[in-house]
N, C-alpha and C positions, 0 to 999 in steps of 0.2 A: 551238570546237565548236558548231556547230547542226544544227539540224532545219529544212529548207524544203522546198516543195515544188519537185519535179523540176520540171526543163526539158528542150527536147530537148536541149542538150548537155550534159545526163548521162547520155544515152540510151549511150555509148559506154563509161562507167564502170558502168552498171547492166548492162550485158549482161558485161562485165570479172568482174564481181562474181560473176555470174550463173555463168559459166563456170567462174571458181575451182571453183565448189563440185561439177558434174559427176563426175569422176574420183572422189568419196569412195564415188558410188552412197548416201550418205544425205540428199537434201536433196531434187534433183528427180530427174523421173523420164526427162528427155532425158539420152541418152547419148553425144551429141555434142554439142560447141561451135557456137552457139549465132551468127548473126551480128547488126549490127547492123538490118541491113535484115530479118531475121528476126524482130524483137522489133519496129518499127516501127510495124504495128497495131495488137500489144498495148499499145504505149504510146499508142498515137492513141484507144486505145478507154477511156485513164484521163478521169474527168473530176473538175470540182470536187467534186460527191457521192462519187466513185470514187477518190480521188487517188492520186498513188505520193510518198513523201516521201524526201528523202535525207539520209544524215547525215555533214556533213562534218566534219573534221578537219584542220587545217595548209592548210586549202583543198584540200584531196585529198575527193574520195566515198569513203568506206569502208564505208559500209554502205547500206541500204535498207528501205521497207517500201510494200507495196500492201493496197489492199482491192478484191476482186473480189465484184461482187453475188453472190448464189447462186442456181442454178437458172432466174435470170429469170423467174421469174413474180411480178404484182404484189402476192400476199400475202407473198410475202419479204422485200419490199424491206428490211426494218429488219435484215437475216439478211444478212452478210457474212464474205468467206474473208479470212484476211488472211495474206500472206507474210512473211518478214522474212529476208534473206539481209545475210550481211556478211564482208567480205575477211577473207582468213587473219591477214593482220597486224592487224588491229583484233578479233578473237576473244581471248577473254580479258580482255576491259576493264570489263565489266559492261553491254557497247552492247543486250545482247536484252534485259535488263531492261528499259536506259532505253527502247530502242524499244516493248517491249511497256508500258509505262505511258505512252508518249507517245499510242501506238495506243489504247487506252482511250480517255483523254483527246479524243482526236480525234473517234472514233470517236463518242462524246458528241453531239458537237457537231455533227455531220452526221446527227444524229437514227437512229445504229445504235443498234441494241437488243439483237442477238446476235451476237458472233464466235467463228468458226470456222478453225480450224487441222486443215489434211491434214497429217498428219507421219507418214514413214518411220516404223513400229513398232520399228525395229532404232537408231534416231535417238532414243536417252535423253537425251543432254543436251538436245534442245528439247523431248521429252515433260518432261522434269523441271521446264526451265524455265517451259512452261507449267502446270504443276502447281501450280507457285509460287505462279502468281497466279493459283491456286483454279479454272482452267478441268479439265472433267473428262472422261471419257473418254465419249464418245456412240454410239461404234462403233468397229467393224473390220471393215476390207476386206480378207478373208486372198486373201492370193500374188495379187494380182492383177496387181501388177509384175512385167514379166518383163527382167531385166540380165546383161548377159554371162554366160546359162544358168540362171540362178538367182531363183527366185521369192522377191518382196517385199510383204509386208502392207503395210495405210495404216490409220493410226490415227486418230480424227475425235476433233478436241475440241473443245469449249463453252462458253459464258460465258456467259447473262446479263446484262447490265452492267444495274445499278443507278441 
């Protein structure tokens, strides 16, 4: 088991991953599978400030995390969104903790100051889990999601890091 930072070819396991999680309507807010060439700038747009990390298993990617600047302007810079998606079959292992204390950790060191998570309001168990780890609620963005007819809040949460 590790933590590295992506390459492009995991750009085809990140987008795999990515896709899994669609259909549940709590993770993102695309509603169709997603392709590789789809994701291609979003990946080109990671840098070493910015990275996307992968976490491998048995040499399989089964999970993932990014950090996306906020808003782009340069008093944010230290103000980052950060994702964490991970396959169905590695759900259940304890991977959003480790990912989320790895992301801290990380995050450190590339001189972030605050992380921020959008999470589906109707999406407990990653509200919960960032509860956890003491980030807290900053806002809501009600029904602004609109999914196969039906309206979805977005939850904003916060950290600090010390």
């Amino acid at each position: 088991m590790s933590i590295r930072i992506a390459s492009q070819n995991d750009l085809a396991a990140i987008v795999a991953i990515y896709n899994e999680t669609i259909p549940s309507r709590m993770v993102t807010a695309d509603t169709e599978a997603v392709s590789v060439a789809d994701k291609q700038a979003w990946f080109d747009g990671h840098s070493q400030q910015r990275p996307i990390y992968v976490y491998e298993q048995d040499g399989q990617v089964i999970a993932w995390l990014s950090y996306k600047s906020f808003y782009g302007r340069p008093a944010y810079d230290g103000t980052v969104e950060i994702s964490i998606y991970i396959t169905t079959k590695g759900q259940g292992q304890g991977l959003g903790k480790k990912l989320l204390v790895f992301a801290e950790q990380q995050a450190k060191q590339l001189g972030i100051g605050v992380l921020l998570a959008f999470i589906f309001s109707h999406n407990i168990p990653s509200i919960k889990l960032f509860k956890r780890f003491n980030y807290a609620i900053w806002g809501e963005l009600p029904e602004i999601a609109i999914m196969d007819h039906k309206a979805y809040s977005l939850t904003i949460l916060g950290k600090h890091l010390a």
